[in-house]
C-alpha positions as CSV (number, residue, x, y, z in Angstrom):
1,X,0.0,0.0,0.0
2,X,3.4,2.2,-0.6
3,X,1.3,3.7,-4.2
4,X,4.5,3.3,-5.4
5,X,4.4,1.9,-9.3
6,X,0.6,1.2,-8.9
7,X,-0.3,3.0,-11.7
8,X,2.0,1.3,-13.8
9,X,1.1,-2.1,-12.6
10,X,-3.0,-1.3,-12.8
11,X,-2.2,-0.3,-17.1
12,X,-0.5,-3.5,-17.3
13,X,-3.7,-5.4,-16.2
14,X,-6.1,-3.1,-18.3
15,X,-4.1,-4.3,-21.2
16,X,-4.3,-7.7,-20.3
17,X,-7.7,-8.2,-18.8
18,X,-9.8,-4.8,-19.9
19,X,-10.9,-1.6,-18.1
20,X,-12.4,-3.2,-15.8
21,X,-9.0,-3.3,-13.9
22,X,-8.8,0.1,-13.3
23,X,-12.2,-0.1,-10.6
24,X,-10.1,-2.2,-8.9
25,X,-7.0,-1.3,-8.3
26,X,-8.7,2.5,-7.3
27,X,-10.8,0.9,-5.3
28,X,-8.2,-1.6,-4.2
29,X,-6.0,1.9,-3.7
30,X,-8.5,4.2,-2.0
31,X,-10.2,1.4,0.7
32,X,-6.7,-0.2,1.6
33,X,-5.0,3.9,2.4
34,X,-8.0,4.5,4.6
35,X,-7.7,1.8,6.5
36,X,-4.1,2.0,7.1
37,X,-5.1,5.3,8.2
38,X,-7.4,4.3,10.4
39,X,-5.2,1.7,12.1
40,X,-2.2,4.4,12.0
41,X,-4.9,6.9,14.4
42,X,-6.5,4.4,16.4
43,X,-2.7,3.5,18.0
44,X,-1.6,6.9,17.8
45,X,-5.1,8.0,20.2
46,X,-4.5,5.0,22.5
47,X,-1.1,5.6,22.9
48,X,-2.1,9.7,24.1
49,X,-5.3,7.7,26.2
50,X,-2.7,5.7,28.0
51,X,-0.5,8.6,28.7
52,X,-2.9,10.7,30.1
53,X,-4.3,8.0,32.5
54,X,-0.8,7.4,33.5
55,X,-1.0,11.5,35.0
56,X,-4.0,11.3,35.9
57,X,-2.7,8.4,38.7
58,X,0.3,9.7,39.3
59,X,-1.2,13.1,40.3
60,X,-3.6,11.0,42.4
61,X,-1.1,9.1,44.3
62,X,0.7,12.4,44.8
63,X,-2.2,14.0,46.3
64,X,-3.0,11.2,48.4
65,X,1.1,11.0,49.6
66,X,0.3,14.8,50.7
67,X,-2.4,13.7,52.4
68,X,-0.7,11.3,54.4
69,X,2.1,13.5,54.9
70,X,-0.1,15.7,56.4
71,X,-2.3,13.7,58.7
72,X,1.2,12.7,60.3
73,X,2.8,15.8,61.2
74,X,-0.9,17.9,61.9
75,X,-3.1,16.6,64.4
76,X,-6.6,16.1,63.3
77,X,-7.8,19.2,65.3
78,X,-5.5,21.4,62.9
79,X,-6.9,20.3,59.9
80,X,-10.4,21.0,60.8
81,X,-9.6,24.3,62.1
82,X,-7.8,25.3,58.9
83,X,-11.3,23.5,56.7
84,X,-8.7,20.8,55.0
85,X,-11.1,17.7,53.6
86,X,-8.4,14.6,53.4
87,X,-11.5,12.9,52.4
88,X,-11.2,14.2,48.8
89,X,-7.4,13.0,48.4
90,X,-8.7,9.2,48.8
């Protein structure tokens, strides 16, 4: 699916067979780039998914290393007074 020397190849077979050929090697052509294309996008979009998940967890387990951090050196009177929800970090 290269294109390259397609054209030369599809004349060779409309000499040989007719010019009924020709449908099929566009066709042939057209259908097999777009779904090269389509196979070349879907792994490019995963690949991006998979990356942003990856943040996305290590941001989590950041926040919730904070968290802990906090709840060891603050007693839990402090992080009432000062209106800090750990609860959201879990």
């Amino acid at each position: 699916m290269t294109g390259e020397n397609w054209n030369d190849v599809m004349f060779n077979s409309v000499r040989g067979v007719g010019w009924g050929a020709v449908v099929f090697f566009v066709v042939v052509f057209v259908v097999g780039n777009i779904i090269l294309l389509n196979l070349f996008l879907a792994v490019l979009i995963d690949s991006f998914a998979e990356k942003k998940e990856d943040s996305h967890e290590r941001l989590k387990q950041r926040r919730l290393e904070r968290a802990q951090s906090s709840r060891g050196s603050r007693d839990s009177m402090s992080n009432v007074r000062y209106g800090v929800d750990l609860a959201i970090y879990k």
